[in-house]
N, C-alpha and C positions, 0 to 999 in steps of 0.2 A: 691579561691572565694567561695567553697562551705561553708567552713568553715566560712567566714565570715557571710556570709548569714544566716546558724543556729543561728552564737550569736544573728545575731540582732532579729533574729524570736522569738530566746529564751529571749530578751531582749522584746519584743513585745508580747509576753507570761505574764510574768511577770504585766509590767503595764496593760493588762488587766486583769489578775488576781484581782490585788488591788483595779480596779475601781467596777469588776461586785462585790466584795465584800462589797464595796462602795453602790451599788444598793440596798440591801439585808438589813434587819432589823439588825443592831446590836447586839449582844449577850447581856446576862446581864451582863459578865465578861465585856465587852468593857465599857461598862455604869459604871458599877462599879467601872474601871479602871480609870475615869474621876473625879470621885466624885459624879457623877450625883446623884445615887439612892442607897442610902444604905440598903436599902431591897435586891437590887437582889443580892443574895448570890447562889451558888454553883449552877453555870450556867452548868458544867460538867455534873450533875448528873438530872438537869432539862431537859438533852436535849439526854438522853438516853432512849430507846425505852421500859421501864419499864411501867408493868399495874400496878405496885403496887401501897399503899398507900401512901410507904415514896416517892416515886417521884413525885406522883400526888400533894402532899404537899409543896414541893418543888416549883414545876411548880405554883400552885395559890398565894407561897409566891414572887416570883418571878414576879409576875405580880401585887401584889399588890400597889396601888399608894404610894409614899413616905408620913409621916405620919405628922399631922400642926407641926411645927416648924422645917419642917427639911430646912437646908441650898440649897438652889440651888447654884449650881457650874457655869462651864464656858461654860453651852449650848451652842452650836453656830447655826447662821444661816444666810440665805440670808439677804438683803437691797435688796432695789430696783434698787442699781448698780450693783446686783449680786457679792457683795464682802463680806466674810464673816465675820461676825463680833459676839459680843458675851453680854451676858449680862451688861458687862464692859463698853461696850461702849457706854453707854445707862446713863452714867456717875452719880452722886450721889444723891441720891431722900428719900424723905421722906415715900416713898412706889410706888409701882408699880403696873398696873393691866395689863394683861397678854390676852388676846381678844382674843381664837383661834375660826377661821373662814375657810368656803372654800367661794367657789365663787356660788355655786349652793345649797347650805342650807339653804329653804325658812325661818327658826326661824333668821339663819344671817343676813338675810334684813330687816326682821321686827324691830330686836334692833340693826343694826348699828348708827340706829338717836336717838333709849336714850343713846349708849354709847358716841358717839360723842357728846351730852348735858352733860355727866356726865364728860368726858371729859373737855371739856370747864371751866365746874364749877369749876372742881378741881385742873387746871391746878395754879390759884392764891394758891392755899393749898401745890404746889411741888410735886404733887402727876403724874408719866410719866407713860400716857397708849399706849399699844403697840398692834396691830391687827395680830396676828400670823396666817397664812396659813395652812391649812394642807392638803389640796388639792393634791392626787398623781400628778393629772395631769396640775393643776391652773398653769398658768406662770407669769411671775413676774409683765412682759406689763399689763395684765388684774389685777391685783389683787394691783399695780397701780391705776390703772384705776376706780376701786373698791371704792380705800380710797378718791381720788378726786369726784369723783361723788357724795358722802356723805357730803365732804368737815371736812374730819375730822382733817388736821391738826397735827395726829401722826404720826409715824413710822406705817407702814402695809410691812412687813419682811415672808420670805417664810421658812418653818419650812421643806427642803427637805428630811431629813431624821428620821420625829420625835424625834429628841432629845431632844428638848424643854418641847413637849410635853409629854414625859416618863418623866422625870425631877422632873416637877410636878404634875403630874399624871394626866394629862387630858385627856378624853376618848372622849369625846361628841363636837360638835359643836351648839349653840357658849356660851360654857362654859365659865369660868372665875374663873384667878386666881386671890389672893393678896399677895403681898408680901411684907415684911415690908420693913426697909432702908437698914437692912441689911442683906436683900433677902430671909428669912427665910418666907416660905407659912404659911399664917394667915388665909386665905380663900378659900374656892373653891366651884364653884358649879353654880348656875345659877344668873343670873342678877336681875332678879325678876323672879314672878308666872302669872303672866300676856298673856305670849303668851305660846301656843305651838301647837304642830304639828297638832291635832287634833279639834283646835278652839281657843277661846282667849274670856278673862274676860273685860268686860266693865273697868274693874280700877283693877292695882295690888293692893291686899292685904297685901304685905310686898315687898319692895324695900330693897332687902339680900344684896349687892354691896353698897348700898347706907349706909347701916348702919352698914356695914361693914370695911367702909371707914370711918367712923365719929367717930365709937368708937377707929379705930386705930389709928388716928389724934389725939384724945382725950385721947391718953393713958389707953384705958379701955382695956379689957382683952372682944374681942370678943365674944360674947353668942353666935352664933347660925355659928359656925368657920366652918359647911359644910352643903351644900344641897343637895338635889337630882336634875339635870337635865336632860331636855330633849330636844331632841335634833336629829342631822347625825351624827351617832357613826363613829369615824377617824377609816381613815384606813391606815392599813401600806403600805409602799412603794409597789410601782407593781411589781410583779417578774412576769412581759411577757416570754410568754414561748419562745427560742430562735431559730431562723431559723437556722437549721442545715447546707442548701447549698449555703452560703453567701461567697463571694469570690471580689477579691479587681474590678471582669470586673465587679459584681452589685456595687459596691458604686465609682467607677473612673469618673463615666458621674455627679454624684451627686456634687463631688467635683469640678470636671470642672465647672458647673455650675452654683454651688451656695456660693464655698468657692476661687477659684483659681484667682478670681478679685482682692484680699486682696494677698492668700496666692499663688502667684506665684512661677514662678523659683526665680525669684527675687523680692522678697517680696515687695510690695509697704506698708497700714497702717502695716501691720500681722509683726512678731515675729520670724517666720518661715515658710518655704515652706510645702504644701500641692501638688505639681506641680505630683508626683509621686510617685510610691509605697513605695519602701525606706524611704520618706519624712513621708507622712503618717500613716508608719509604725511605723516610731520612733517616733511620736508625740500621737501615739496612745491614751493613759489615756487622755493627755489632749482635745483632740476632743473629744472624747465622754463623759467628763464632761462637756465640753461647750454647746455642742448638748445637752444632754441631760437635762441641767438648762435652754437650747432654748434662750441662751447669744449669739450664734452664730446659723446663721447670725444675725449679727445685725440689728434687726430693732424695733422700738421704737413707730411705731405707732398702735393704738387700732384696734382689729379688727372686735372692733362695730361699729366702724364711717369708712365712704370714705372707697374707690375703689383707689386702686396707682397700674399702671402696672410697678413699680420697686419695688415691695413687695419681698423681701430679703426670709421671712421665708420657713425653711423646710415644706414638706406636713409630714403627719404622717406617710406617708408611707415609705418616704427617711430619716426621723429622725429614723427609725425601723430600717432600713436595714444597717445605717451609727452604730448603736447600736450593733446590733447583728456581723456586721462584727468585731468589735473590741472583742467581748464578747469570740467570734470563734479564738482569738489568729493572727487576719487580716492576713486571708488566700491570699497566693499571686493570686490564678486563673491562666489563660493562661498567666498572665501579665511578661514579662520580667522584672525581675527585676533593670537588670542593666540601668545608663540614656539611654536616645534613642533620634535618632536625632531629632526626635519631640520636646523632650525636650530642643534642642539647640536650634530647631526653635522659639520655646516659650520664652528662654530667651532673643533671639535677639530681638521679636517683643517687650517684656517689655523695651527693650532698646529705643525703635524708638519710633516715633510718635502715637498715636491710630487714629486722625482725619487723617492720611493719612498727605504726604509730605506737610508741610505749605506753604503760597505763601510769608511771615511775619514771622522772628520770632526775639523776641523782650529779652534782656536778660539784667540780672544784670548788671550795669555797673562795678561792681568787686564781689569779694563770699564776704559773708559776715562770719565773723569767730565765731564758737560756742563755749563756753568752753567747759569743760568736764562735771562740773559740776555749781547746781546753779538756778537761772531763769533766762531766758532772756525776754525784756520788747518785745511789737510788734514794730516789723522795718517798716516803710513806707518808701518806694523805689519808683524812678518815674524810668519809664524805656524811656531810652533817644533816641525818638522821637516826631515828635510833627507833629499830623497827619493836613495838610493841606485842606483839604475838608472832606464833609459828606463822612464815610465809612461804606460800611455795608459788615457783615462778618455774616458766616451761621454756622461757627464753630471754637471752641477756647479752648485752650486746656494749661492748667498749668503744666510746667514739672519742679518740681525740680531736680536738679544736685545730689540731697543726701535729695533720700525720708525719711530716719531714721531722720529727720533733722527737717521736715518741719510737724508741726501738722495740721493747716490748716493753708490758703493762700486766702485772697479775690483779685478779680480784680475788676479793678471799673476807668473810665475816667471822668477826670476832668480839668477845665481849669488849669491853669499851676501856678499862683497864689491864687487859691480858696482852701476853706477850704476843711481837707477832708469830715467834714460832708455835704459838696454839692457835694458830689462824687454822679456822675452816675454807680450805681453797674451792672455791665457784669456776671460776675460769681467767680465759687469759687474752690477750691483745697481742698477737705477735707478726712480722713481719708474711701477707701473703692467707695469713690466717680468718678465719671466719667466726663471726657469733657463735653463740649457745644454741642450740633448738633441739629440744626434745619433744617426741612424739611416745606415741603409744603408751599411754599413761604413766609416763614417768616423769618424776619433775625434781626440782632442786628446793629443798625446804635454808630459808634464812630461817635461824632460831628467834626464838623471844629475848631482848633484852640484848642483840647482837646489835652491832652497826655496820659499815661495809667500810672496808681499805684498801686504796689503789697501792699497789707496790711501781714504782713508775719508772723505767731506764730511760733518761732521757740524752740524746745526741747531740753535739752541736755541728752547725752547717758549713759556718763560715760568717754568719750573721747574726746578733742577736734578732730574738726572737721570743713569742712566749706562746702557750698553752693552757687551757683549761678542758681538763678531759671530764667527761661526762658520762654517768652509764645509764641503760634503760633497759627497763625490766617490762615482760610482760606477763603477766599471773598467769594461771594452768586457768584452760576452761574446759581441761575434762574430769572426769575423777580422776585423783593420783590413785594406783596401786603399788609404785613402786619410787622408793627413793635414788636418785642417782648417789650411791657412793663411791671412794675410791680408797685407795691401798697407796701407801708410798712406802717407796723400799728406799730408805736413807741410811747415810753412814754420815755421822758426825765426827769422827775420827780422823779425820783424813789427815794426813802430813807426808808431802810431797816434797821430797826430797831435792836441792840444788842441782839443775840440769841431767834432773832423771827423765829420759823420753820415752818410760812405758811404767809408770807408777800405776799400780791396781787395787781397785778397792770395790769390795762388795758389799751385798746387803740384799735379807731377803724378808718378807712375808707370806703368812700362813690363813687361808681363806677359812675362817670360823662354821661356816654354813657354804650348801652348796650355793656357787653363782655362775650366773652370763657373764659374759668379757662382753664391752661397751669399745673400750681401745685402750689406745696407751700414748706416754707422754714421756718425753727426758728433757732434762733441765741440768746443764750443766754452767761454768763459766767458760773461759779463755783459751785454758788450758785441759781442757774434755777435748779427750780423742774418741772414745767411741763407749758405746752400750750396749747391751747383750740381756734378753728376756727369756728366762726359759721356767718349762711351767714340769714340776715332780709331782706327778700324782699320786693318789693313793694307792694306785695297783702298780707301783713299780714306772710306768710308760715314762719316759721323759720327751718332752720339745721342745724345741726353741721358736720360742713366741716372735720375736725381732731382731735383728742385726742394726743398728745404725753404725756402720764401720769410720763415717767420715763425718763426725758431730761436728757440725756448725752456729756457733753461738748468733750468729746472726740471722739463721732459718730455724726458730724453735717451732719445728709443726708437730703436730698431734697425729696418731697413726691411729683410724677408725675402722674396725672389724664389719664386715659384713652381719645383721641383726639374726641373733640368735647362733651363729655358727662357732662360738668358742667357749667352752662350758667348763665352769669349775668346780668337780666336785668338793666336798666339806675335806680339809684335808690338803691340799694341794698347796705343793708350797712354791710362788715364786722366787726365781733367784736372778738378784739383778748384778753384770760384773762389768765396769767401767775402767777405763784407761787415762792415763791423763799424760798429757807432754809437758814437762818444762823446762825443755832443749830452747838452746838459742835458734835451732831450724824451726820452731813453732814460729809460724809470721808474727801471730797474735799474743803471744808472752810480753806483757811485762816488765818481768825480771829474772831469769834463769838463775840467778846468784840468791835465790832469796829460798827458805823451807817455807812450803805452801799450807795451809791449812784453811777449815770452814771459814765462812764468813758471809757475809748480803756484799760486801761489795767485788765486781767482775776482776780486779785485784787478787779475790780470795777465791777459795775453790766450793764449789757444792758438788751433792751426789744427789738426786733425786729420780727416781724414775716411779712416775703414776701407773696403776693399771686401777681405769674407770670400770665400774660394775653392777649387775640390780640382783636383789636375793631372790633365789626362785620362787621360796615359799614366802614369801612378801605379797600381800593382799591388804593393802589397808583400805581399798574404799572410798577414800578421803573426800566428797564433795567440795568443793573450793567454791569461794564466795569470786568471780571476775572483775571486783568491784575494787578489793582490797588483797587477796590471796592469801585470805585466813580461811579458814576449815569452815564451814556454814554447821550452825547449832541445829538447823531443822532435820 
């Protein structure tokens, strides 16, 4: 056993060897090894501890930017789904401008709205501008959040390891490259003379970018192919100095915590188990590249707008410690390595119920069978009952039989003929997601004469397989006084346009009686780039309820308000404003050649955004029978 134990430690050595080097500025042998920089030559002799001339020589050649017409290679970097992607895919153009940005560089804000205009203008010319990040610490949610707020319309991409930017030599923020079709730097340097750090001119005197761009469209031969900028000199990656006494007892509470909902004993949305040392161990590089791009935990909304007491993200303090333990070779601590009963406990509770024994539970009428491989369309399933009187239930809980199976699952009662667009929506099953539970006497009424229907996105693995999902209800056992309802802001309308990569489309409602905010919810397909919640009141005030900048069709999570703190008087109108990509740079497209409209299937597009709620002046009293969860006559 001991033996085993060292391989995997030495195996758990190993990937974090590769990741902390991962951290770390690249050599100019690795750059050079790429294509990127054909200057950085003899990184050996740059990086030895010589005062002399020839190394000193060496080292400034080594740094110097690559020279106009040199080829950039296959830089890679982030997308805003955290996948990486590379110049390539940014597909074929007549030239390119290159935008490096952070989030806190006051010259970055000032010309985000001429390049987004220069943008626009050029976009009829085929000319794709890209906002590159270089922010050690910018995440990808804000810098998101960043490119919508401007409403620029391009790619805004995270440069985590500056490679982009040694590439083509960018030092400053928010400098600016050119590049022709066939990627070859034509330009570089500032956008115009008009702002900087220290003041700003009534009107630029030369528009460099601008005429930079006109004579390259034009075929001329550039006059003026570099400038001086100013600017926040980039900086390289952070090398945090490492906590030496990190051990698996500091990060096992972190995981329980904040990763073991997903990564269980038995994995519910996750890949693999995080449940235990051994797990965590061998998974090691990949969690602290997750962690450390702040891709995990998943969460998606801004953390300039709204208050959610289900806010997923690490503090910076457990993002450090979850770092440094991997860094440390994920030292075991006191922890037993071997499973422990705990951990059987934990896999039995993944097996059972979480709302506790149901009083209801409601199941496919057969599995339904996946292939191995393929798409499959969404299944609508009625699950065969057909509830007889009003029922109110306080907790509800989606189990599928084969979580690998099911992406996500809506439930929603309707009458038994009706469409399902007149479905009353209950809740949902989604990747990370949790049951129904409501507290303080509020509950969820199925009507009389309703049945219940799964709407079901099913995955395939690699393997056939089948599924029989099940739901379980537990009746209210207190009095109800309030109904859980909800608001959907929809637009049926939608028609998205052949490789438009910022299509918008809104939709708002108007709260009848005054109410409490409960949360909110967005639901979009493939091609949803982001959501926008903002709440007009009756006195004039406006806010913005939610930003989700970076919608991910694969983490549909629900945003839950702190109880009682977001109040809607009678009057108040939500306005919900959505984006959609259907660029070939969307990873998850489709078909860019095709006009998008409504539809059930992730093919087609939707708009939905929930905002859950209970009326203030709502007092029904309702006694509930815990037996059946009809109203008791006594």
């Amino acid at each position: 056993m001991l033996m085993h134990l060292k391989r995997g430690m030495i195996l758990a050595l190993v990937l974090a060897a590769s990741w902390v080097a991962r951290r770390g500025i690249p050599t100019p042998a690795a750059i050079a090894a790429e294509g990127q920089c054909p200057e950085a030559a003899e990184p050996e002799e740059a990086s030895k501890p010589d005062s002399g001339s020839a190394a000193f020589e060496v080292r400034a050649r080594s740094l110097e930017p690559p020279a106009m017409g040199t080829r950039v290679g296959r830089a890679t970097f982030k997308d805003a789904w955290y996948l990486t992607r590379s110049l390539d895919d940014l597909g074929v153009h007549r030239a390119y401008v290159l935008f490096f940005t952070t989030l806190d560089c006051p010259l970055v804000g000032r010309y985000l709205p001429v390049v987004v205009s220069l943008a626009r203008e050029y976009r009829g010319h085929d000319v794709q501008f890209v906002a590159v990040n270089v922010g050690p610490e910018d995440d990808l949610v804000e810098i998101a959040r960043q490119g919508l707020e401007c409403d620029a319309g391009f790619p805004f991409v995270k440069d985590y390891e500056g490679m982009l930017a040694r590439a083509v030599g960018a030092t400053h923020t928010p400098q600016v490259v050119l590049l022709d079709a066939e990627r070859r730097i034509c330009y570089r340097g500032r956008i115009d003379d008009r702002y900087r750090l220290s003041g700003v001119r009534p009107a630029a005197t030369r528009h460099d970018l601008r005429e930079a761009l006109n004579e390259l469209l034009s075929g001329k031969e550039i006059s003026v192919p570099e400038t001086p900028v100013e600017g926040c000199r980039i900086s390289p990656p952070l090398r945090r100095p490492v906590r030496q006494d990190v051990t698996y007892d500091d990060v096992a509470p972190i995981l329980t915590r904040r990763c073991q909902g997903c990564h269980g004993v038995l994995p519910d949305a996750a890949p693999f188990s995080l449940a235990g040392y051994r797990d965590a161990a061998a998974h090691a590089s990949a969690l602290a590249e997750a962690v450390s791009d702040r891709r995990m935990p998943p969460w998606y909304a801004s953390r300039k707008y709204g208050r959610f007491v289900n806010d997923r993200r690490l503090s910076d303090a457990e993002r450090d410690l979850l770092l440094d333990w991997v860094a440390l070779g994920c030292p075991p601590g006191s922890t037993n390595p071997e499973a422990s009963s705990a951990d059987a406990e934990r896999a039995e509770s993944d097996r059972g119920w979480r709302i506790g024994q149901p009083d209801l539970v409601l199941s496919m009428p057969r599995p339904f069978e996946v292939p191995a491989t393929g798409y499959v369309p969404y299944q609508y399933v009625i699950l065969p009952h057909l509830f007889l009187h009003d029922t109110w239930v306080q907790r509800v809980e989606i189990r599928p039989s084969n979580r690998a199976l099911v992406h996500h699952c809506n439930l929603a009662a309707l009458a038994p003929t009706a469409e399902y667009e007149k479905a009353r929506f209950i809740t949902g099953y989604v990747p990370g997601g949790g049951p129904m539970v409501l507290e303080g006497n509020v509950g969820i009424k199925i009507p009389a004469g309703s049945v219940l229907i799964l709407q079901i996105h099913y995955v395939t693995t690699g393997a056939a397989a089948s599924d029989q999902t099940s739901v379980g209800l537990v009746f209210a056992r207190e009095t109800i006084d309030k109904e859980l309802r909800h608001l959907r802001c929809v637009n049926h309308r939608l028609e998205i346009p052949p490789h438009d990569p910022w299509y918008r489309a809104e939709a708002s409602q108007t709260f009848a009686e005054d109410a409490t905010g409960i949360g909110l919810f967005v639901h979009m397909h493939v091609r949803g780039r982001d959501m926008t919640f903002r709440a007009a009141y009756p006195d004039g005030r406006e806010e913005t309820l939610l930003v989700v900048p970076n919608y991910d069709f694969n983490w549909q999570l629900g945003y839950r308000w702190p109880d009682g703190e977001y109040r809607f008087p009678r009057g108040t109108r939500i306005d919900c404003v959505a984006h959609y990509d259907n660029s070939a740079f969307n990873p998850y497209n489709p078909d860019p050649t095709v006009t998008v409209r409504e539809g059930q299937q992730t093919f087609e597009e939707m708009m939905y955004g929930f905002v859950f709620y209970t009326l203030d002046q709502e007092k029904l009293g309702l006694r509930i029978d815990p037996r059946s969860g009809r109203v008791r006559d006594d």
